[in-house]
C-alpha positions as CSV (number, residue, x, y, z in Angstrom):
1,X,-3.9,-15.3,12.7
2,X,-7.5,-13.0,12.7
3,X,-10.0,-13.8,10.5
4,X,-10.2,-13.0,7.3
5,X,-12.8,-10.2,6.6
6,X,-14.8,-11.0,3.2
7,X,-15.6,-7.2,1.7
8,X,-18.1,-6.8,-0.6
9,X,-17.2,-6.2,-4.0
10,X,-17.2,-2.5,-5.1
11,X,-16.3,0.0,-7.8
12,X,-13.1,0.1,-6.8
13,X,-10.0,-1.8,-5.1
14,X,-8.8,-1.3,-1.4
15,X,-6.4,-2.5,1.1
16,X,-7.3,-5.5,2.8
17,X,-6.4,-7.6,5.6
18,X,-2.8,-8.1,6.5
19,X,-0.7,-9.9,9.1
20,X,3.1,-8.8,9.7
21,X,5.1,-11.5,11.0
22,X,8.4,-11.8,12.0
23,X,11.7,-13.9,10.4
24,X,13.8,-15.1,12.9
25,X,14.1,-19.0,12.6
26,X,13.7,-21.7,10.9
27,X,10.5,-22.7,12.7
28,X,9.3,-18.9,11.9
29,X,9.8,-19.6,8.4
30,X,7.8,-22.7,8.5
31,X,5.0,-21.0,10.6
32,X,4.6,-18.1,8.2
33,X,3.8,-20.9,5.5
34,X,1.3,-22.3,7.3
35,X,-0.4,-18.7,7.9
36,X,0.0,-18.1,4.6
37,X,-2.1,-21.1,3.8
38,X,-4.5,-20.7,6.1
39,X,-4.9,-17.1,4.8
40,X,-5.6,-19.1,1.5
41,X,-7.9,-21.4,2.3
42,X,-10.3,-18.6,3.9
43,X,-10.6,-17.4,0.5
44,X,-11.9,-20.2,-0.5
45,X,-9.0,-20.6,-3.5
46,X,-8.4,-23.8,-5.0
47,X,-6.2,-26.8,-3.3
48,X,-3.7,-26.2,-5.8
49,X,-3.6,-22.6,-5.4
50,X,-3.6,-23.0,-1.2
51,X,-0.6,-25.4,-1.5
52,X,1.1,-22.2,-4.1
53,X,0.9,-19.8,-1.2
54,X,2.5,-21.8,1.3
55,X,5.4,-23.1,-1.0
56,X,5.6,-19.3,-2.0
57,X,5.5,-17.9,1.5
58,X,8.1,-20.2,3.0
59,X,10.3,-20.3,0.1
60,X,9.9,-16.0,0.7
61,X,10.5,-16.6,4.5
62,X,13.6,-18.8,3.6
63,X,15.6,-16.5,1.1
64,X,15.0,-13.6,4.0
65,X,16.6,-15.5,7.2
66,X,19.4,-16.7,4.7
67,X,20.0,-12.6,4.3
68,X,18.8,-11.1,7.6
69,X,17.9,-11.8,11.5
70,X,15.6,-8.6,11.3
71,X,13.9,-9.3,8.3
72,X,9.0,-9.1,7.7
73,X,6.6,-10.7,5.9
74,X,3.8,-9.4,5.5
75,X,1.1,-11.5,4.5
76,X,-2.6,-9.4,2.6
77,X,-5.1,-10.4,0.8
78,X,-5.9,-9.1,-2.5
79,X,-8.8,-8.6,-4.3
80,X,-9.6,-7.5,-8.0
81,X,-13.5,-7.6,-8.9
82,X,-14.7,-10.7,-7.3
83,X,-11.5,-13.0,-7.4
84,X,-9.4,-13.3,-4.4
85,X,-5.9,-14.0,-3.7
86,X,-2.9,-13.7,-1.6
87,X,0.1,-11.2,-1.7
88,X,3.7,-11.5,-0.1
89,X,5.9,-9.2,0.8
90,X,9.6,-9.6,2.1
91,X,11.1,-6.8,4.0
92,X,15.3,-7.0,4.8
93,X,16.9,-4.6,6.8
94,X,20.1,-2.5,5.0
95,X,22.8,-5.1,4.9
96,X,26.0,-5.9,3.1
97,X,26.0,-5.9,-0.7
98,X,24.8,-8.1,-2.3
99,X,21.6,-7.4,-0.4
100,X,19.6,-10.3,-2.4
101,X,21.8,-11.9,-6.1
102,X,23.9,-9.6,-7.4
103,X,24.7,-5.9,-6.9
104,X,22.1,-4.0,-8.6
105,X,18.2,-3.2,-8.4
106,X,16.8,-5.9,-11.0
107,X,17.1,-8.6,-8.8
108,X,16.2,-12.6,-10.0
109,X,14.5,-14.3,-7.5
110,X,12.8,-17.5,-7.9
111,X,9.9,-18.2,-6.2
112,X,8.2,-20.6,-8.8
113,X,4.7,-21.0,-7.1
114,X,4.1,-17.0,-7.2
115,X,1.8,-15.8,-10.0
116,X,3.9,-12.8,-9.9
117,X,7.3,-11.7,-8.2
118,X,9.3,-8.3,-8.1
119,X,12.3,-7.5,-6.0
120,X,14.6,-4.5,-5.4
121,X,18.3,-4.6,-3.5
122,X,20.8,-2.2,-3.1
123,X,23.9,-2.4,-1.3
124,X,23.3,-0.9,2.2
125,X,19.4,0.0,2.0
126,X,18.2,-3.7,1.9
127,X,15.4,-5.6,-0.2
128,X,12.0,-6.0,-1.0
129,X,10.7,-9.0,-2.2
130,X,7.3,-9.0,-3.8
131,X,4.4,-12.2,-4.1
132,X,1.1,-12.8,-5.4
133,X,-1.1,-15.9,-5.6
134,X,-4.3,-15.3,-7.6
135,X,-6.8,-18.1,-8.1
136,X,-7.0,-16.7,-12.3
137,X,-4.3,-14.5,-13.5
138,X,-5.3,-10.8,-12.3
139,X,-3.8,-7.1,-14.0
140,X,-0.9,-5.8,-12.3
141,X,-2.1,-2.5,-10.1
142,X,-1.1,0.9,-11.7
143,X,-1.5,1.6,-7.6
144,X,-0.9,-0.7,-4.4
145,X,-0.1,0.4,-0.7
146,X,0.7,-0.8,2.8
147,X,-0.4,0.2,6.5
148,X,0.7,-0.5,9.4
149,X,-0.4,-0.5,13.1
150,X,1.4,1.7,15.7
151,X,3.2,-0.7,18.0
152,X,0.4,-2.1,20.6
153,X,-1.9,-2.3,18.3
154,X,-3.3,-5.4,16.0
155,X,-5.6,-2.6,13.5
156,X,-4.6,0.5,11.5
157,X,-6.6,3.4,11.5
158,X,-5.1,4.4,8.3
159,X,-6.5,2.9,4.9
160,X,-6.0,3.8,1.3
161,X,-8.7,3.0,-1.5
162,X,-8.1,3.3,-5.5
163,X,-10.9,3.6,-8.2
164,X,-11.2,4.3,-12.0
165,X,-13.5,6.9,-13.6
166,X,-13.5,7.0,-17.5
167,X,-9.8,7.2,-17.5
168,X,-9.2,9.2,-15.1
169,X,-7.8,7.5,-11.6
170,X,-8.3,8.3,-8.5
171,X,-6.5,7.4,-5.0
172,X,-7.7,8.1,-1.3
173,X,-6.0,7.8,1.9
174,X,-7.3,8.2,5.0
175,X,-5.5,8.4,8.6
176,X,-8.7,8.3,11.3
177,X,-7.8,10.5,14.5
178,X,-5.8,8.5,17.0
179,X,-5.6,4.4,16.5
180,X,-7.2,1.4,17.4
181,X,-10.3,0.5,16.4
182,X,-12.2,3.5,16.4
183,X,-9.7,5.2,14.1
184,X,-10.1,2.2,12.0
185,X,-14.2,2.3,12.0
186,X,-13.4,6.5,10.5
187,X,-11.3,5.2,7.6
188,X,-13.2,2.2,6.6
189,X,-16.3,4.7,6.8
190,X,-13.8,7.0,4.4
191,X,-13.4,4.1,2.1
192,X,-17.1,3.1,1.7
193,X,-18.2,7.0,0.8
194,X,-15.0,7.2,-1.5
195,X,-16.1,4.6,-3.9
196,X,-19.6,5.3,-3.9
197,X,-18.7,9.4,-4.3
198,X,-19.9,11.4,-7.6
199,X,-18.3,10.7,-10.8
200,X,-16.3,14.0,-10.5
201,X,-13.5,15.5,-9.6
202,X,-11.1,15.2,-6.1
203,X,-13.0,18.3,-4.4
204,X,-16.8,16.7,-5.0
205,X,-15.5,13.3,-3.3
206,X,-13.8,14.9,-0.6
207,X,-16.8,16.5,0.2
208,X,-18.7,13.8,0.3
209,X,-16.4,11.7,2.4
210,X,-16.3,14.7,4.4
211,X,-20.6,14.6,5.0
212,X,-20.6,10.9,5.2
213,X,-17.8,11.0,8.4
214,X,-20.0,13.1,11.2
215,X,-21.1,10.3,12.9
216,X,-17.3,8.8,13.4
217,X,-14.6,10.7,15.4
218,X,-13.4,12.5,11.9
219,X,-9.9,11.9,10.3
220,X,-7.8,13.7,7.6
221,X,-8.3,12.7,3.7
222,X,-6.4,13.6,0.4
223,X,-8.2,12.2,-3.1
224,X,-5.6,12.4,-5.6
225,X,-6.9,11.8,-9.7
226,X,-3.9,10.5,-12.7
227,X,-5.6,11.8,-15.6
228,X,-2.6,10.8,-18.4
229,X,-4.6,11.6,-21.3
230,X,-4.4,15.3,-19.7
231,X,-1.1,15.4,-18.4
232,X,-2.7,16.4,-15.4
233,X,-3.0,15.4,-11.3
234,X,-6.2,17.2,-9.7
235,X,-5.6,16.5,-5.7
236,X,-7.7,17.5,-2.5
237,X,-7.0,17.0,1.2
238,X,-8.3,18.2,4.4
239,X,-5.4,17.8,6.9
240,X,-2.1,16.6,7.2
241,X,-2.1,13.5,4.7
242,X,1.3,14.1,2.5
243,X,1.0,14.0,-1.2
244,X,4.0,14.6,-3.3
245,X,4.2,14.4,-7.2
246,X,8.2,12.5,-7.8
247,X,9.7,12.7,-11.0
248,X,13.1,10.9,-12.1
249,X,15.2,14.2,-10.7
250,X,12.6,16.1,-7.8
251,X,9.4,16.1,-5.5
252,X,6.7,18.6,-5.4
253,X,4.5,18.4,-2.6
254,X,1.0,18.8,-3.0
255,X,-1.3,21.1,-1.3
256,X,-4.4,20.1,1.8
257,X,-6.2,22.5,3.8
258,X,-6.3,22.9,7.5
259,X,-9.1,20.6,8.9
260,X,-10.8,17.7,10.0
261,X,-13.4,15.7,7.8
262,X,-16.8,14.9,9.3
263,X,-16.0,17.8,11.7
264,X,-13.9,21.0,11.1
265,X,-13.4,22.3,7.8
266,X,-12.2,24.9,5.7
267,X,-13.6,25.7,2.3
268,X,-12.2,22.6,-0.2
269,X,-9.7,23.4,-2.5
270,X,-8.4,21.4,-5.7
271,X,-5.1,21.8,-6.9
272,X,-3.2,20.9,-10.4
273,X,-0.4,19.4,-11.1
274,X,1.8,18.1,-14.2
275,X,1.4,14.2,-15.0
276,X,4.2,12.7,-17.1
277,X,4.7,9.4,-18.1
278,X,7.7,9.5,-15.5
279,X,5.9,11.1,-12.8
280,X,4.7,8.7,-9.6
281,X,2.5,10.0,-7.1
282,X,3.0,8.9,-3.3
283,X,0.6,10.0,-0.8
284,X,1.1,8.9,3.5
285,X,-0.2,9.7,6.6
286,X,2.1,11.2,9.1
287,X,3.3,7.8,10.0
288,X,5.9,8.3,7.5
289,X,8.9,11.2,8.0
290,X,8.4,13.1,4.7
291,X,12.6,13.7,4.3
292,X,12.3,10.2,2.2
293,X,14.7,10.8,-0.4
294,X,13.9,8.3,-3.4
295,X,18.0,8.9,-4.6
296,X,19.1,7.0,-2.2
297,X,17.5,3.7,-4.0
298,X,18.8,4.0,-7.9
299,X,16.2,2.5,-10.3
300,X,13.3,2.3,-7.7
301,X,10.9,3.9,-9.6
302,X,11.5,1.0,-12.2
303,X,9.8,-1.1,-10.0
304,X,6.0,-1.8,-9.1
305,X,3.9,0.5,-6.7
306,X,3.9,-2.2,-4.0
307,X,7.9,-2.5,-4.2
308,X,7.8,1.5,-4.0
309,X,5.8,1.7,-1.1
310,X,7.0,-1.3,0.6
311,X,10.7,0.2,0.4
312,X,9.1,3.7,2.0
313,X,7.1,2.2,4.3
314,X,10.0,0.0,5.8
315,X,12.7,3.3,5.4
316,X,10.8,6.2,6.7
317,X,8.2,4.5,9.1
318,X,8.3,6.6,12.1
319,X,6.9,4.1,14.7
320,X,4.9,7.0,16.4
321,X,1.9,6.7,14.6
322,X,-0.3,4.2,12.4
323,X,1.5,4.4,9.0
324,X,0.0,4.5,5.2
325,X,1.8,4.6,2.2
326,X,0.5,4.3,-1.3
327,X,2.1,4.6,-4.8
328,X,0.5,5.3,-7.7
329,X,1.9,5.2,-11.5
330,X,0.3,6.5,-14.4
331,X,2.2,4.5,-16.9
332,X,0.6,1.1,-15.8
């Protein structure tokens, strides 16, 4: 298990370290407890809260092999302002119905050391189960995502970052060129000018993530802003990030311009699109196949951003490529 990487605190919240680890046995399931609590216990959280996260993460582990021999979890931590705690989630293959309780997408699941648990199943596509641990109780996230490493690899060079601006809230991805660790050293770079970029719009912080990138090998970057007071999304991208606006019955994708930031540009353009209280934005790197269909998984949308993306992430990952998803909902 790496280290755990303590971030400064910043205007802002951003995906931080996480481990996947397989569930194949019983001793696997006992194993990703202990990770889990080691995970813990770097964050300093109390006794009581260490001995939470490992109840929670084998219990997780547990319900999974009972379901599936190719089931995840994915251990991360989480951070909101200067508290610090630990998130679960529980990826299961497509399997026979009931994929986890009963038939359905509101799925029970008991997991009583969890702060906070969510789960979708649905005959044939699978389950996610969702954790989190927090040291105090914490807000849920109008926006969570998830990376992962191509295989060979033990760091992403994709990384997403969220941040709120009077009202209006804003969401960055960021897939550095190639992988390993130099991709990873342009999208953390992306992350640090994002938060720290004017109070403005999605074109004035791409622009500034886009000067504060020369000295890395570059990447491509889309800053997406939810302003539901205006029924409006303002979005920005330079490259091939996706972006698509999903509402209960379609997609619209939204637009980026040819480029690379800290290198090759064209001039930045921001685009508008309608915000509803239905509407959900999901942005990924080209990790992902965009021919995701959210119709296949009835009542999805009903569910957390972390469930959404989880359920992506796990469905369209292309294996290829570093992968980023993240889900935002203006109705949080």
């Amino acid at each position: 298990m790496p280290a755990v990487s303590h971030s400064p605190d910043a205007a802002g919240h951003v995906g931080e370290d996480q481990w996947w680890l397989p569930v194949a046995d019983p001793a696997g399931v006992a194993a990703i407890g202990q990770a889990a609590a080691s995970v813990a216990s770097a964050l300093r959280m109390p006794e009581a809260k260490v001995a939470a996260v490992a109840e929670t993460a084998a219990a997780l582990s547990a319900l999974l092999l009972r379901r599936t021999s190719s089931g995840w979890v994915l251990i991360r931590t989480l951070r909101s302002g200067l508290e610090w705690g630990v998130g679960l989630v529980g990826l299961e293959s497509a399997g026979d119905p009931p994929a986890i309780g009963q038939p359905g997408h509101d799925v029970g699941v008991d997991l009583p050391g969890a702060s906070a648990v969510d789960a979708y199943a649905w005959p044939g596509v699978g389950a996610v189960v969702t954790a989190s641990v927090w040291a105090i109780e914490a807000p849920a996230p109008w926006a969570d995502g998830l990376t992962s490493p191509i295989p060979g690899e033990e760091v992403s060079g994709d990384r997403w970052a969220v941040r709120e601006l009077d009202g209006r809230r804003q969401v960055m991805l960021c897939d550095g060129l190639g992988h390993g660790s130099a991709a990873a050293a342009a999208s953390r770079a992306a992350i640090d000018a994002f938060l720290v970029a004017p109070v403005s719009g999605p074109r004035a912080a791409v622009d500034h993530i886009h000067k504060s990138l020369a000295s890395t090998r570059g990447g491509v970057v889309a800053v997406a802003e939810l302003n539901p007071r205006r029924g409006l999304v303002r979005y920005s991208g330079i490259g091939n990030i996706a972006g698509w606006v999903v509402d209960p019955e379609s997609r619209h994708g939204m637009v980026s311009v040819p480029g690379i930031v800290g290198h090759q540009r064209r001039d930045i353009r921001e685009f508008e699109y309608p915000l509803t209280p239905e509407t959900t934005v999901v942005m990924h790197s080209d990790g992902l196949d965009d021919t995701w269909d959210l119709a296949r998984y009835p009542g999805l949308l009903a569910h957390s951003p972390l469930v959404v993306a989880a359920t992506l992430l796990r469905d369209a990952r292309t294996g290829r490529d570093d992968a980023c998803v993240v889900v935002a909902h203006p109705n949080i």
